[in-house]
Every structure is written in C-alpha cells, then in structure tokens.
C-alpha positions in Angstrom: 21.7 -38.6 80.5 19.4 -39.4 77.5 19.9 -38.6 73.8 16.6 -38.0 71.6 16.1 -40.2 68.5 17.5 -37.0 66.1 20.6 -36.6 68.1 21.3 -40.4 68.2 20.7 -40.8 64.1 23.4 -37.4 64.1 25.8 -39.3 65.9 25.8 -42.5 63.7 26.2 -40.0 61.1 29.4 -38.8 62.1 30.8 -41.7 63.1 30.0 -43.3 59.5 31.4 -40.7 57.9 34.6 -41.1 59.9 34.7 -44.4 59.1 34.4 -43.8 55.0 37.3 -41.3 54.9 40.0 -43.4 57.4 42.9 -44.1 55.4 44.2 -47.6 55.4 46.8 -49.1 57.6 49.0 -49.8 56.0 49.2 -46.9 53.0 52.3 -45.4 54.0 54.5 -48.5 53.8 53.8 -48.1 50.0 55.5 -46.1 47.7 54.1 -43.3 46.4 52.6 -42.4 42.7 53.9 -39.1 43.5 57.0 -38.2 46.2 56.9 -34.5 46.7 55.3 -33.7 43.5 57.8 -36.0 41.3 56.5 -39.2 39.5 60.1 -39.7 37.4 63.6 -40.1 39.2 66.3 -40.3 38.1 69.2 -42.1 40.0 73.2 -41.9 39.3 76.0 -43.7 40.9 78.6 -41.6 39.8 82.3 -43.3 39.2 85.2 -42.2 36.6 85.0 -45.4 34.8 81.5 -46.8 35.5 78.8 -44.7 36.0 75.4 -46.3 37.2 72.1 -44.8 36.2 68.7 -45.4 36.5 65.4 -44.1 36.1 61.8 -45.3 37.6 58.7 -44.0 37.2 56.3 -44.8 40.2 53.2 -46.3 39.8 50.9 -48.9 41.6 51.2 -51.2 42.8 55.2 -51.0 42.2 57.4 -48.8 40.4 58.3 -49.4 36.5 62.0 -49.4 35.1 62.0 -46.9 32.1 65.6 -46.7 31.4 69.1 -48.2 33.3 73.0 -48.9 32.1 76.3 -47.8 32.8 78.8 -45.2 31.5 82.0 -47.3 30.9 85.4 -46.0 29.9 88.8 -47.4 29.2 91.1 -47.4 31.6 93.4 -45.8 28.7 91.1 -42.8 28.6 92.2 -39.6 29.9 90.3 -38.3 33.0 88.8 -35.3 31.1 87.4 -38.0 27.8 85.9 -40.0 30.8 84.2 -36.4 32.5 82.8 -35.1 28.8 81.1 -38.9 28.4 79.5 -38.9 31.6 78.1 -35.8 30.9 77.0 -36.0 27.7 75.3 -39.7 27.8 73.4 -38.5 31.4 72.2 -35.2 29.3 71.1 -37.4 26.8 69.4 -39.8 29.3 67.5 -36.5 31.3 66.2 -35.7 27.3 64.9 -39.4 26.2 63.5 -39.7 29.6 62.8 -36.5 31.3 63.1 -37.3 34.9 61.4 -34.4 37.4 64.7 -34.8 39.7 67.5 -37.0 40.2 68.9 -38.4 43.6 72.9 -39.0 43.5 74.8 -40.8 46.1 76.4 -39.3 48.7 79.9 -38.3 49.8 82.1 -40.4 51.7 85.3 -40.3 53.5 87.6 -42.5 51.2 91.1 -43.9 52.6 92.9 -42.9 49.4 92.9 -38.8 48.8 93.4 -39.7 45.0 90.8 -41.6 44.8 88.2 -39.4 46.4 89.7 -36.8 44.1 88.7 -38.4 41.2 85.2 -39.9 42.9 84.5 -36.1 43.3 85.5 -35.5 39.2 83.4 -37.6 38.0 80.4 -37.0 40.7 80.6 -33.1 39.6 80.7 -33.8 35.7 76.9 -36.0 36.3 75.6 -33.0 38.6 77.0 -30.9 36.3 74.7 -32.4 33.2 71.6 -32.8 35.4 71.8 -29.3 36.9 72.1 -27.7 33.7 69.0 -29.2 32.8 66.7 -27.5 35.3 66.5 -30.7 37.6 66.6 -30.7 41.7 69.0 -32.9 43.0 69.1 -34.7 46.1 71.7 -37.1 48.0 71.7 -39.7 49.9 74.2 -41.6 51.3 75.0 -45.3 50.6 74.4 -46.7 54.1 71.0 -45.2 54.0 70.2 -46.7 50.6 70.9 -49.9 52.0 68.9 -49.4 54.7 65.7 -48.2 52.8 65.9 -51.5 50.5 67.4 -54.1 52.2 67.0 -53.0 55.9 70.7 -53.6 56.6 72.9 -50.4 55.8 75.7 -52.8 55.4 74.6 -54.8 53.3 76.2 -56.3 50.1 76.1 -54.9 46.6 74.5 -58.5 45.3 71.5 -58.0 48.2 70.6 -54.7 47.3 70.7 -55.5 43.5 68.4 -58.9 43.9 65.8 -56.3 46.3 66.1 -54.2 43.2 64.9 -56.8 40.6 62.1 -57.9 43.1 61.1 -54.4 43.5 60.5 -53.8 39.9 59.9 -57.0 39.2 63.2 -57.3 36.4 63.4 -60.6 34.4 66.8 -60.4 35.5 69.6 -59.1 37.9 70.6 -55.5 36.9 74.3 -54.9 35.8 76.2 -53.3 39.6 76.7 -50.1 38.6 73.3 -50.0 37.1 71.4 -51.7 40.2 73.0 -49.3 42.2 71.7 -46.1 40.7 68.5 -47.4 40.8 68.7 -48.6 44.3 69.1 -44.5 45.2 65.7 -43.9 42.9 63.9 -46.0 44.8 65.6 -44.8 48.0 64.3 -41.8 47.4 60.7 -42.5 46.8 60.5 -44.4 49.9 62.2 -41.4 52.2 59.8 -39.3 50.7 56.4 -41.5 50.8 57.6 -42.8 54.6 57.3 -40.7 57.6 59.9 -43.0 59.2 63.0 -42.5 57.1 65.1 -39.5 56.9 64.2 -37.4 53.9 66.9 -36.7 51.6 69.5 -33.9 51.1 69.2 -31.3 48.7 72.4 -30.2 47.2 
C-alpha cells in the first residue's frame, strides 16, 4: 500500500518527536534531586551510647554531606541522661539543618533481651525528637542498607563506610556510627529513585 508525500512527512514527524522526549538509559540508576518530594534526609543510627546521624541533600551529579557526627555518652551515664541527649542534640540537628524526613534503621532480633531493650530506648528517644518536629519517618533495615550501597547485605561496616566517602566524595572515611547513619540517607534515596529496590517502611 502506498503513503502520499503528506502522510510520509507526518510520520517522520512523530517519530522525531518520539525520539526528543525518550528518557535516557540509564536515568534511573541515578539518584534523584528529589525522592518522593524530599531533597533533605536525614539519617540516624540510633544506639544508647553512640548515636550515628547524618544528613544529605541530593543534588547532581552526587549527593552533598551537610551535616554528620555521633551522639556519645559515658558509660557512667544513667540510661535516662543518655535518652534526654539524644533527643535534644537530634532536635537541634532537624533545626540547623531542616531535613524534609528522616529514615532510621530498622528493628532486629537481638540475642540479648537486655540489649534490645535498651536498643529500643534509645531508638524511641531519636523518633521521639524527629517526630515531634513534624518529619515523616521511614525504616529500613540494615541488611537492605547494605545491599543498596555495597550490593552485599552482609557486608562489613568498613565497606559500607569507604562506599559512603566515595558516594559523597568525603576527603576522608566517616567516623562508624556516623557512616552508618548516612549509609540509611542514601539508602533511602536510592529505594526511592530505583524501581528495583524495595521502597522503605513508614513508621
């Protein structure tokens, strides 16, 4: 069957214009300016006597550090000095750097009761201070942090923190604690910006 010259000039048209608007290939293995409407996150490995936080404001081409550290207390301190710190320095952190939500790590079955007891403590005490702030809060659990930076959800503590530094390009290796929390940031933003991964929970 045969086209006329006007219907062959409309077909290169549309095809062209298919072509202009195809997104490239390989956009989604990229993360995000914006996952699900937040450009600041705020990430918090929660322990009684060495809280990790970190918060990363994504950008292109890779996200940039805006604030990190971790929450030490004595072991001499009484469990309820450790709780008030956490929450006071992380409701300082939300006000100097007003994240749009915060990602927490998630529960997990420890062999000691006592210690998931306090593990629990001093994870309620951060949600407490970022709740009360207005902030969604999502968790994800460590094996999947792993797994969205290194690849290997058991992977060591020293991997995850080096993938860190090479994600946001750090002039050096973040403190644990602190690598940690951010590890969960960028976790997030990659669940969110990858059809792939398993999004996050909200809690």
């Amino acid at each position: 069957m045969g086209i006329s010259p006007q219907q062959f000039e409309q077909m290169k048209s549309r095809v062209s214009g298919v072509r202009r608007s195809a997104a490239p290939v390989f956009a989604s293995s990229r993360v995000p300016i914006v996952a699900n409407g937040h450009a600041v996150i705020l990430g918090i490995d929660p322990s009684l006597r060495g809280t990790g936080f970190g918060v990363i404001r994504l950008a292109k081409p890779n996200p940039v550090l805006i604030a990190c550290g971790t929450i030490t207390c004595p072991a001499s301190w009484e469990h309820s000095r450790c709780l008030v710190k956490i929450s006071q320095t992380l409701r300082d952190v939300v006000k100097e750097t007003k994240p749009t939500v915060c990602v927490i790590e998630g529960l997990f079955f420890a062999q000691n009761l006592q210690t998931a007891i306090v593990m629990g403590e001093a994870r309620g005490a951060a949600m407490a201070a970022v709740a009360e702030a207005g902030l969604e809060i999502y968790e994800i659990a460590t094996r999947k942090v792993k797994q969205a930076i290194v690849g290997y959800g058991a992977a060591q503590k020293i991997a995850v923190a080096k993938m860190v530094q090479r994600m946001l390009q750090l002039p050096e290796l973040p403190a644990p604690d602190a690598a940690d929390a951010l590890a969960l940031a960028l976790a997030h933003a990659q669940t969110n910006g990858r059809p792939g991964l398993t999004p996050p929970k909200k809690i």
